[in-house]
C-alpha positions as a Markdown table, in Angstrom:
| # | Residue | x | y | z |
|---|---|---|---|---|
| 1 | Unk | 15.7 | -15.6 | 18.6 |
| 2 | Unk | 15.9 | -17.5 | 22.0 |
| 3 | Unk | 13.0 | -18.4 | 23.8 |
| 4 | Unk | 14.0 | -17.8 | 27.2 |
| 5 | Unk | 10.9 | -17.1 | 30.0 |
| 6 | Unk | 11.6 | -15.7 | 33.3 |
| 7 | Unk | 11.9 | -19.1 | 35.0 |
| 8 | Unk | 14.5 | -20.2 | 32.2 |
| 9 | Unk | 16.6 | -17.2 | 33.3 |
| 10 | Unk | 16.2 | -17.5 | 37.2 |
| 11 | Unk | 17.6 | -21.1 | 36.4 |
| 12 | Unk | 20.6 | -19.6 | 34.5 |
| 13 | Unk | 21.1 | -17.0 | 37.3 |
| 14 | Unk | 21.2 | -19.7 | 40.2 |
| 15 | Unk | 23.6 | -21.8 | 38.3 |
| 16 | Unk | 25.8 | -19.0 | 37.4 |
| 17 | Unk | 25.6 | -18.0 | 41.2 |
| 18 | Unk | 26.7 | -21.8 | 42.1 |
| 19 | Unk | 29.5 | -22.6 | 39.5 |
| 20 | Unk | 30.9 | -18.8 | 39.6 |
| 21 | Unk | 30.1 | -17.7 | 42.8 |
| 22 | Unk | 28.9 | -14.4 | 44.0 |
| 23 | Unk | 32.3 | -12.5 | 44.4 |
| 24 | Unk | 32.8 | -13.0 | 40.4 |
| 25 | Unk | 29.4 | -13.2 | 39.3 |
| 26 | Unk | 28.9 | -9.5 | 38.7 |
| 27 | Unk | 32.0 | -9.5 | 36.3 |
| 28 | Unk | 30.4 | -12.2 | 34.5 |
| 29 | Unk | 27.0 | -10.5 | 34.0 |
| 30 | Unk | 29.2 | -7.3 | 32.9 |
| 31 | Unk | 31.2 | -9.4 | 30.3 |
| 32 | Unk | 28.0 | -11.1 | 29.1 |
| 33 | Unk | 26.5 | -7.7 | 28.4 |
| 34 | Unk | 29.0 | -6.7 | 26.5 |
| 35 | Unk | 29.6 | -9.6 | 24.2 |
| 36 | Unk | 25.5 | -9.5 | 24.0 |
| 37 | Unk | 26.3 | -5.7 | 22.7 |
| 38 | Unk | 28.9 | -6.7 | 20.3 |
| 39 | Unk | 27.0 | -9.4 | 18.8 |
| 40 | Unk | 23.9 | -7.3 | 18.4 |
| 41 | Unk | 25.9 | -4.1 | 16.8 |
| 42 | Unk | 27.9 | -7.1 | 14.4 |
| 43 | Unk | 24.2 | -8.5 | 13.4 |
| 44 | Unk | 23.4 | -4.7 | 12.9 |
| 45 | Unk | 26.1 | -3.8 | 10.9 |
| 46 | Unk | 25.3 | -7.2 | 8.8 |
| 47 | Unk | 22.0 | -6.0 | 8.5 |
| 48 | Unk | 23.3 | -2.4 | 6.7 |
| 49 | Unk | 25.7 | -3.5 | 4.7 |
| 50 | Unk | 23.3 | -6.1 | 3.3 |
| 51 | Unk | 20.9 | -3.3 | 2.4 |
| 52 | Unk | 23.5 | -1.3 | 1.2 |
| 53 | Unk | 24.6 | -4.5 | -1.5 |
| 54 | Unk | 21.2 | -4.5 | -2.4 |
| 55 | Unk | 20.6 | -1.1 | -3.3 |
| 56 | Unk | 23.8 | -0.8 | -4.7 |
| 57 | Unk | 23.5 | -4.1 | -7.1 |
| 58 | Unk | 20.3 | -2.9 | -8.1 |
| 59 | Unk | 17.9 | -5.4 | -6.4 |
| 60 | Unk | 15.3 | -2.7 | -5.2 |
| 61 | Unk | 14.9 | -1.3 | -9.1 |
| 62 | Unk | 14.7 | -4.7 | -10.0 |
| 63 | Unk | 12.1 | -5.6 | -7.6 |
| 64 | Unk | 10.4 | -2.3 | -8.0 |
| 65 | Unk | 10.0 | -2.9 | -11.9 |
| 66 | Unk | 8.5 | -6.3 | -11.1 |
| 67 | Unk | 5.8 | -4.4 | -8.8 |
| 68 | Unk | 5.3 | -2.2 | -11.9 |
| 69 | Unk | 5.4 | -5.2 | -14.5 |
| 70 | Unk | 3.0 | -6.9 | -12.5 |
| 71 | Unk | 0.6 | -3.9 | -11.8 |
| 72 | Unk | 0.9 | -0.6 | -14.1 |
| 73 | Unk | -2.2 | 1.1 | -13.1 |
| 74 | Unk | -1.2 | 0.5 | -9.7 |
| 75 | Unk | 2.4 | 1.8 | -9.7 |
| 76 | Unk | 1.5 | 4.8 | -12.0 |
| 77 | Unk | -1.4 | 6.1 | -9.2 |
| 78 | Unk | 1.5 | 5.3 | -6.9 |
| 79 | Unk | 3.8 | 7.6 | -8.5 |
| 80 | Unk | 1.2 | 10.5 | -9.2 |
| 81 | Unk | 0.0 | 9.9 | -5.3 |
| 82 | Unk | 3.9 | 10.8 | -4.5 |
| 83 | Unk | 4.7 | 13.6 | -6.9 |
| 84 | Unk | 1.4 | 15.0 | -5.3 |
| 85 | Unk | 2.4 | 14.3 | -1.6 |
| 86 | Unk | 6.0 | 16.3 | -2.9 |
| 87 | Unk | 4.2 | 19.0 | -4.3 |
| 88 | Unk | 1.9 | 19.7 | -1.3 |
| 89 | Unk | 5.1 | 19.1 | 1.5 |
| 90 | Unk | 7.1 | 21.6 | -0.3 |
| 91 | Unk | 4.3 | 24.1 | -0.6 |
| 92 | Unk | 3.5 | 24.7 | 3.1 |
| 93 | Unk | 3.4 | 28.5 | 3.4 |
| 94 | Unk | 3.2 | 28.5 | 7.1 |
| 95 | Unk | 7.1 | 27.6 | 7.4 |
| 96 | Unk | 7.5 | 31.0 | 5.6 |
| 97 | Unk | 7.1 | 35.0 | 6.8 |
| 98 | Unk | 3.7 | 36.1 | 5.6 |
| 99 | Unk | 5.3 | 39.4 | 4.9 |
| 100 | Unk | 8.3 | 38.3 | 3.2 |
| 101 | Unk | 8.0 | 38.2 | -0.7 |
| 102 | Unk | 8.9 | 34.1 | -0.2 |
| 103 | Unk | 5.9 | 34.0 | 2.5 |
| 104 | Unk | 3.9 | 35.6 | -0.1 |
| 105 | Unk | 5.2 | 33.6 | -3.4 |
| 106 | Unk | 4.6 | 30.4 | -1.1 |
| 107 | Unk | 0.8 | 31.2 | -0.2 |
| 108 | Unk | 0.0 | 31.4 | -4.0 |
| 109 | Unk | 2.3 | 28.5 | -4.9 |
| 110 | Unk | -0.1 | 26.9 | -2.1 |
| 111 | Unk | -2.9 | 28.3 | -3.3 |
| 112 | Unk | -2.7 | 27.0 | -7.0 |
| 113 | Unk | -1.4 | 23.7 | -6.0 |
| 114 | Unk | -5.2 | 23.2 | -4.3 |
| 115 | Unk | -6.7 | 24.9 | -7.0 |
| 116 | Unk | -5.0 | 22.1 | -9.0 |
| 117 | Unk | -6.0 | 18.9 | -6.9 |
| 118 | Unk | -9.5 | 20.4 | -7.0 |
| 119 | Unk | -9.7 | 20.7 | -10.9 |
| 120 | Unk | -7.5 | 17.3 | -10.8 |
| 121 | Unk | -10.0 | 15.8 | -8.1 |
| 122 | Unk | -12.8 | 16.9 | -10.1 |
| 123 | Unk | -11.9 | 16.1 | -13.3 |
| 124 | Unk | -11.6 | 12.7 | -12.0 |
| 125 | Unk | -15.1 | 12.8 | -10.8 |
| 126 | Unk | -16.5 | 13.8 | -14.0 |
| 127 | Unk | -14.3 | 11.0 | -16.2 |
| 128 | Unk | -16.1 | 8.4 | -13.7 |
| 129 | Unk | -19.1 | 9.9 | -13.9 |
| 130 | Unk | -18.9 | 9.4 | -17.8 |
| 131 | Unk | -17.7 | 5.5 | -17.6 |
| 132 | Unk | -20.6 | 5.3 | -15.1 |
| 133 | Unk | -23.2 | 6.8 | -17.7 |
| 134 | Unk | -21.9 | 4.6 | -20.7 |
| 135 | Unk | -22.1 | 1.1 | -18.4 |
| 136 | Unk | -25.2 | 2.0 | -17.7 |
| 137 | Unk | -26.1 | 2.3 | -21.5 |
| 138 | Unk | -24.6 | -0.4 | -22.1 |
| 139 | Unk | -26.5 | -2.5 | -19.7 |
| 140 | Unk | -29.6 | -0.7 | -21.0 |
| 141 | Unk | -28.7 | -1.6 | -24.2 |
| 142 | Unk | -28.3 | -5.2 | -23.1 |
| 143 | Unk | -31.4 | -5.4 | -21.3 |
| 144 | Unk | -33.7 | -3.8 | -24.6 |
| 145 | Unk | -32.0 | -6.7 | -27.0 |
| 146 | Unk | -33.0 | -9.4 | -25.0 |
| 147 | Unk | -36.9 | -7.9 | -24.3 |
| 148 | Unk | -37.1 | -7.5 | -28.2 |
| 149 | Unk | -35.7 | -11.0 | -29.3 |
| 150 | Unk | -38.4 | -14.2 | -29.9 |
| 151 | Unk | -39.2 | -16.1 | -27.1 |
| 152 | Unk | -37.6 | -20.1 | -28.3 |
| 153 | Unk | -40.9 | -22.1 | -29.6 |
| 154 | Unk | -40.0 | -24.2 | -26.2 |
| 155 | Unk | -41.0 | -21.3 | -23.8 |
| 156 | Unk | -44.2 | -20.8 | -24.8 |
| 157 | Unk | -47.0 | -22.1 | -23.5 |
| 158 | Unk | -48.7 | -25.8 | -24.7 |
| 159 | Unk | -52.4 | -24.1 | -25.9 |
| 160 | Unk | -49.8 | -21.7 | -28.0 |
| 161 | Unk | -48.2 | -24.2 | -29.6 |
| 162 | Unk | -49.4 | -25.1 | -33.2 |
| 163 | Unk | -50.2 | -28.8 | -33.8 |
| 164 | Unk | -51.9 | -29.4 | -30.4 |
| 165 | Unk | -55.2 | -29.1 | -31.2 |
| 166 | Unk | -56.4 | -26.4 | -29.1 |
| 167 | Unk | -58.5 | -23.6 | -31.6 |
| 168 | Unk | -59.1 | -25.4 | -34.6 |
């Protein structure tokens, strides 16, 4: 906000001391703090009630559906990264008993929710694996279509031509 350096505020300070004098000074620095305060907690309070507005008028949705206007994929991976960052918070047996029948009931919650980001994480694996295989047969493809079609009668060589007179 205000580019004051130390030598900007010893200048301030020995002014201050001049014009207000020493017996007062302290006072001053007090009263300056506080208005400092105030202004800081108004320009807070700004600052929340702003944010507030916004959320209440809708701006974040609105904002948040351009994001996912913009980039689907991306917003959809987002939303599955956070349903599976809820799912694995909520699951954590070791805020439980390990006796108690809710210790017990959270260990195997805990234990199928990995159980499911494994399959997930490999099924994933596999689906890739699969793009992977058919780009690569399609590039194969690619490559066998242009090994099996004519060479143009201008990339062959002169003595290959006919009408030169080379071989009869």
């Amino acid at each position: 906000m205000f580019d004051l350096g130390w030598s900007e505020l010893l200048l301030i300070g020995i002014v201050a001391l001049i014009v207000v004098g020493p017996k007062d000074l302290p006072v001053l620095f007090r009263n300056i703090g506080r208005w400092v305060g105030k202004a800081r907690g108004m320009a807070r309070e700004f600052s929340r009630a702003m944010n507030e507005a916004a959320d209440q008028s809708g701006i974040n949705e609105v904002a948040k559906g351009l994001k996912t206007a913009t980039n689907p994929v991306g917003a959809a991976m987002d939303g599955v990264k956070d349903a599976a960052r809820d799912l694995t918070k909520g699951l954590d047996p070791t805020k439980f008993d390990p006796d108690s029948e809710t210790g017990k009931l959270a260990a195997e919650r805990a234990d199928a929710a990995r159980r499911i980001q494994a399959s997930t994480a490999r099924a994933a694996a596999e689906r890739k694996m699969r793009e992977a295989r058919a780009a690569m047969a399609q590039a194969e493809a690619a490559e066998a279509a242009l090994e099996q079609r004519p060479e143009p009668e201008s990339a062959k060589r002169p003595d290959e031509q006919p009408g030169t007179g080379t071989g009869s």
